[in-house]
C-alpha positions as CSV (number, residue, x, y, z in Angstrom):
1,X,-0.3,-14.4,-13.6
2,X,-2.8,-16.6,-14.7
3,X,-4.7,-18.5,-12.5
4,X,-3.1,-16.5,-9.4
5,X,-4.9,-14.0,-7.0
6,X,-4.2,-10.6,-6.5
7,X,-5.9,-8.6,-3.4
8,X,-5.2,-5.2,-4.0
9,X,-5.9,-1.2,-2.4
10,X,-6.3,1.9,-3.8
11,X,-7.4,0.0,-6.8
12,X,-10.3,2.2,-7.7
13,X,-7.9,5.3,-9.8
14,X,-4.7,6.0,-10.4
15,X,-1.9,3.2,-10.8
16,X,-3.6,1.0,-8.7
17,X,-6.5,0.8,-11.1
18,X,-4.0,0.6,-14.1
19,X,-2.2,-2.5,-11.7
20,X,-5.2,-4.3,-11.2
21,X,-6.3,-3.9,-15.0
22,X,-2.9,-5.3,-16.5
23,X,-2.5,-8.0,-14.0
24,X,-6.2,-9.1,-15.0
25,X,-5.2,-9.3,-18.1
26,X,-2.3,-11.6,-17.6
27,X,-5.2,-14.1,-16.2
28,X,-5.0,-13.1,-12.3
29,X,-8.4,-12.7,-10.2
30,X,-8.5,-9.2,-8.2
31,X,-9.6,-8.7,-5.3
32,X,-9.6,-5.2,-4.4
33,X,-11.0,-3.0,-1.3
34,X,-12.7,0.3,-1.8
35,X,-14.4,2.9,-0.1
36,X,-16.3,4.1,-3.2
37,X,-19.2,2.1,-4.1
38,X,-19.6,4.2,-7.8
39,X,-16.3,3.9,-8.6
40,X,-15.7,0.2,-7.5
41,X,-18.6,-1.4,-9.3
42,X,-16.5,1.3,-12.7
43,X,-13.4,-0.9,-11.4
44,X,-15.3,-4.4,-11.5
45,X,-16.7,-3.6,-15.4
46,X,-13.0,-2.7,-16.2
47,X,-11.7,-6.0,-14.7
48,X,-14.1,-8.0,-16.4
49,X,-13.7,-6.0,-20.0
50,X,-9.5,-6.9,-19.1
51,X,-10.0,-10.2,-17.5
52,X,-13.7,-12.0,-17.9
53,X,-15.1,-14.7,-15.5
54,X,-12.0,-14.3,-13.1
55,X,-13.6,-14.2,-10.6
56,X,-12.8,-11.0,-9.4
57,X,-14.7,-9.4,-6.4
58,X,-14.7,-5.9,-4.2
59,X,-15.0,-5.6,-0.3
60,X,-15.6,-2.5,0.7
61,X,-14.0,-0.7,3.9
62,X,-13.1,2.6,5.2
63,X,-9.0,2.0,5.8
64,X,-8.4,4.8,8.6
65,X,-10.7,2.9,11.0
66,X,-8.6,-0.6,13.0
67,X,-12.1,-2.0,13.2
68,X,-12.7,-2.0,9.3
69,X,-8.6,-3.3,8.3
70,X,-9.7,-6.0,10.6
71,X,-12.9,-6.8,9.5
72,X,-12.5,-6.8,5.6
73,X,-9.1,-8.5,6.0
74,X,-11.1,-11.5,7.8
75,X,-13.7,-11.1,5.8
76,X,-11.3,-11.9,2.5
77,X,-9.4,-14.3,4.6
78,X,-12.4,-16.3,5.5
79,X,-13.1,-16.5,1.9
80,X,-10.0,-16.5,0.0
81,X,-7.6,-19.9,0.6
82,X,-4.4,-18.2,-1.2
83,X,-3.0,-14.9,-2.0
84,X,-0.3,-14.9,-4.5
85,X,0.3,-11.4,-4.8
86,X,-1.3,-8.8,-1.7
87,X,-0.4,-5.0,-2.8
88,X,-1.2,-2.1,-0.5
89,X,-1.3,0.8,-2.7
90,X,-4.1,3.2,-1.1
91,X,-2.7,6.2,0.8
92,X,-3.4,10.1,1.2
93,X,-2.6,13.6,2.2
94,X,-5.0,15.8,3.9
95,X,-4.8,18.8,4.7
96,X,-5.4,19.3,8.4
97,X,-4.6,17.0,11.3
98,X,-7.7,14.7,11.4
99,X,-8.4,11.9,14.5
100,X,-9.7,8.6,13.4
101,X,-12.9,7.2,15.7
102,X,-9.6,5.2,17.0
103,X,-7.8,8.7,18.2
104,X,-5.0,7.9,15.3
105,X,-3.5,10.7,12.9
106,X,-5.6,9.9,10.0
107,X,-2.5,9.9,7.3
108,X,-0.9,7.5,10.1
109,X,-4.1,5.2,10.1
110,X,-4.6,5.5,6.3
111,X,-1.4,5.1,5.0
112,X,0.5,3.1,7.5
113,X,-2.1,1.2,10.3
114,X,-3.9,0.0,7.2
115,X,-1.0,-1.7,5.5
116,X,0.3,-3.1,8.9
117,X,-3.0,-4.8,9.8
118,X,-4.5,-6.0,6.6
119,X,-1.0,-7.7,5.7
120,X,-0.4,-9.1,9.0
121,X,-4.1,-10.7,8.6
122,X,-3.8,-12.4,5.6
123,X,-0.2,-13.5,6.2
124,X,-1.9,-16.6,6.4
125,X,-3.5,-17.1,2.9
126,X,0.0,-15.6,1.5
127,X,1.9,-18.5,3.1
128,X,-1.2,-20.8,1.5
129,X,0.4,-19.8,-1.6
130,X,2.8,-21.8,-3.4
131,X,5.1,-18.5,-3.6
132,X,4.0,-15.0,-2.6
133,X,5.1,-11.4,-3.0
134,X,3.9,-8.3,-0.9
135,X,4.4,-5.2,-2.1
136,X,3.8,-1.9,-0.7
137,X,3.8,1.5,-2.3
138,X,5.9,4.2,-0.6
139,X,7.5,7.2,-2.3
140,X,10.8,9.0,-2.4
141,X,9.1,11.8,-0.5
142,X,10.2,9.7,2.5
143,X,14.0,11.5,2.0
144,X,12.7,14.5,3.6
145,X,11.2,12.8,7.0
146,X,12.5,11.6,10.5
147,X,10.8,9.5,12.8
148,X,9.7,11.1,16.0
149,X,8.6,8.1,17.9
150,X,7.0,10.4,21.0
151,X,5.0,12.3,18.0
152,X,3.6,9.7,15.8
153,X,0.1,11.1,15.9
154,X,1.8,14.3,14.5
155,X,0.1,16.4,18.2
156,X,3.4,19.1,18.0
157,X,4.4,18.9,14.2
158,X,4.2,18.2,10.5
159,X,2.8,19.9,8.0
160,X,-0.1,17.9,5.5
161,X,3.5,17.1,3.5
162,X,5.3,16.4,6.4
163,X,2.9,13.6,8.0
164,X,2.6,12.3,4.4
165,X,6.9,12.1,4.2
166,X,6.9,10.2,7.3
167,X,4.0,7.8,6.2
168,X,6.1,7.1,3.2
169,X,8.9,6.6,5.3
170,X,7.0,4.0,7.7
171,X,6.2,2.2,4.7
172,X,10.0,1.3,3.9
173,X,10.8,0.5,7.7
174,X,7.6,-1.8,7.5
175,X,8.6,-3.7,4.4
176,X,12.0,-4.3,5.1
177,X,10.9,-5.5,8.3
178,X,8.1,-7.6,7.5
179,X,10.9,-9.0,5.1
180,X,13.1,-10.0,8.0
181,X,10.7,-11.8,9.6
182,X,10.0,-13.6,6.7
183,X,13.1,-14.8,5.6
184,X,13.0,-18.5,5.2
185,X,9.8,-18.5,4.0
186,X,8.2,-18.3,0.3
187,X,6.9,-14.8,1.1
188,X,9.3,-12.0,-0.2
189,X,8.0,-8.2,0.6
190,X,9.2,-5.5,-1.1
191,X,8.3,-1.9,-1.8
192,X,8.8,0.7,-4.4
193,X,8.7,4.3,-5.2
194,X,6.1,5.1,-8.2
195,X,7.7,8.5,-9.6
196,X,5.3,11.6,-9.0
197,X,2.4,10.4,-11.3
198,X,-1.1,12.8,-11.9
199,X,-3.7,10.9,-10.3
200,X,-6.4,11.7,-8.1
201,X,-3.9,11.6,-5.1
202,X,-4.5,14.4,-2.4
203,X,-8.2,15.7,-4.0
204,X,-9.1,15.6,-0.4
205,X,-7.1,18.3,0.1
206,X,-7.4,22.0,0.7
207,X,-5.8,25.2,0.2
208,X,-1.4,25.6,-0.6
209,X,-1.9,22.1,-0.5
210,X,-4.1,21.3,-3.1
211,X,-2.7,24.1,-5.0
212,X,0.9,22.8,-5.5
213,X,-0.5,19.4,-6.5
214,X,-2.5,20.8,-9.1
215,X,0.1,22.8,-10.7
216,X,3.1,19.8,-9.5
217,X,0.7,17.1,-11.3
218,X,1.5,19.3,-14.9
219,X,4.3,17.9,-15.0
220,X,3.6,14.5,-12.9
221,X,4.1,11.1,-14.8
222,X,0.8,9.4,-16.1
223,X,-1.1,6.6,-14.5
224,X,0.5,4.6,-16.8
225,X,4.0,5.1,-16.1
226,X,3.5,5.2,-12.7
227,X,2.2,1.7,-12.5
228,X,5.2,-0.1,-14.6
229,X,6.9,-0.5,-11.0
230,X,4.2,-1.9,-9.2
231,X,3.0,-4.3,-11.9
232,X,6.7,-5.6,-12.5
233,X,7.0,-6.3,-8.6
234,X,3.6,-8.5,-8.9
235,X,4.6,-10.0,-12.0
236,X,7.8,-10.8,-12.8
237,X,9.8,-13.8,-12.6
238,X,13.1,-11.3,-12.0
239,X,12.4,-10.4,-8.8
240,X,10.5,-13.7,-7.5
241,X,13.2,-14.7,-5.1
242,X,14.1,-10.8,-4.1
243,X,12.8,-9.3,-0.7
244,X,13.4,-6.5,1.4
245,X,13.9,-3.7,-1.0
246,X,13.1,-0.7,-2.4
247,X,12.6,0.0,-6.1
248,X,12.2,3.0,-8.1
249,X,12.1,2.5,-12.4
250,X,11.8,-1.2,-12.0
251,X,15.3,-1.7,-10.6
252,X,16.6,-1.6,-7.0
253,X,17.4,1.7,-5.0
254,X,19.7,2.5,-2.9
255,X,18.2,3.4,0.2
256,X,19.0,7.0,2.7
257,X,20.3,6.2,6.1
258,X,16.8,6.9,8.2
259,X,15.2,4.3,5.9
260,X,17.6,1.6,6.6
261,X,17.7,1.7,10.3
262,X,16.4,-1.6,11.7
263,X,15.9,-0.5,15.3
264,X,13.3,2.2,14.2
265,X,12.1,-0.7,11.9
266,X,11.5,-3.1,14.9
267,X,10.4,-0.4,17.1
268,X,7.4,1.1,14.9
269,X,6.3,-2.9,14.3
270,X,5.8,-3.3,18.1
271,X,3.4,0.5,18.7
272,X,1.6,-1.1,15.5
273,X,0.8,-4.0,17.4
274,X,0.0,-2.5,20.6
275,X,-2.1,0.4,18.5
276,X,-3.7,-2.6,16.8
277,X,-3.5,-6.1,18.7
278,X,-2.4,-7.4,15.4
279,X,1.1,-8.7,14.2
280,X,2.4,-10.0,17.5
């Protein structure tokens, strides 16, 4: 990794932060977007103890909100020539049905919109690149969901699990998409499940919800497991030339049915790019 950069969400806890720290210290710069200004500049002194005078740099941006994925994606586009390596990583589960300022289902915004539009944005820089990965964290929790394309906002169902499921699902149908469209190019996407790993994932939450984390996170895998996945798809020279699939324990997974159907896959790109004007 050295000498490449790596932009990078949801790097501020958990195994994005343990990401971002190993990959600096292969010799990559990070670039990562936070919400949190305490707990980026924490981030930045860890890069620089892992990785000094790399470079490495934090935009900030509030990721359920189309008008902030657009702005700090241009803003790291306008200053960034190349991306090697773009990770989204930052998602959540909250506990009621929230609206975004944009009228979106906030896990929807958060956890799909976000990786949609910031990807889409600095396709650009990736292609820069002599050879680029993208690689997007979903979850197995995505077995359990269906796409309701007349609900996506979640207005007649889903529990806080159940709009997180389908998120997770979204995630898949966007990667192996993006991956089609990319073929022929030197831009491989992939995505992977982390394992159930105790992070500060869903401390937004309320209520059962927050009370079968707690007790599921006792036996949840540490940061550090959890991130082995997601640093091996950014780093290694295995799965360099690999694109459009799903791993889980550093190896490829066999996907379930709803996860591999490419007309839900091209249908959820095209209400992203009329929710968003991005990606056509």
């Amino acid at each position: 990794m050295q000498g490449k950069t790596v932009v990078i969400t949801g790097a501020t806890s958990g195994i994005g932060n343990v990401t971002a720290n190993h990959l600096a210290q292969q010799g990559a710069r990070i670039i990562f977007i936070a919400r949190d200004t305490a707990r980026a500049e924490q981030t930045l002194k860890q890069l620089e103890t892992f990785g000094p005078n790399q470079g490495h740099a934090v935009h900030y941006a509030d990721l359920s909100r189309l008008s902030e994925m657009i702005r700090v994606a241009t803003s790291i586009k306008d200053q960034v020539k190349s991306i090697d390596v773009l990770i989204n990583n930052a998602g959540g589960i909250f506990t009621t049905r929230q609206l975004t300022q944009d009228g979106l289902e906030k896990t929807f915004a958060n956890n799909h919109m976000a990786y949609f539009v910031i990807t889409n944005l600095l396709l650009g820089c990736l292609r820069s690149a002599r050879a680029a990965r993208i690689i997007c964290t979903a979850s197995g929790a995505y077995r359990r969901a269906r796409l309701d394309f007349d609900d996506l906002q979640s207005k007649r169902s889903a529990t806080s699990f159940g709009r997180y499921e389908r998120s997770k699902l979204m995630n898949i149908l966007f990667t192996r998409e993006l991956a089609r469209r990319l073929q022929g190019t030197h831009v491989t996407a992939n995505c992977l499940h982390p394992g159930f790993v105790a992070t500060r994932f869903g401390e937004s939450s309320s209520g059962v919800t927050s009370l079968l984390l707690k007790y599921a996170k006792k036996l949840a895998l540490s940061p550090e497991q959890g991130a082995r996945t997601l640093t091996y798809l950014a780093s290694s020279a295995d799965v360099a030339e690999l694109t459009g699939s799903y791993f889980y324990r550093c190896k490829p997974a066999r996907l379930m049915k709803q996860a591999r159907n490419d007309e839900d896959a091209r249908r959820l790109w095209d209400v992203s790019v009329s929710l968003s004007g991005v990606g056509a």
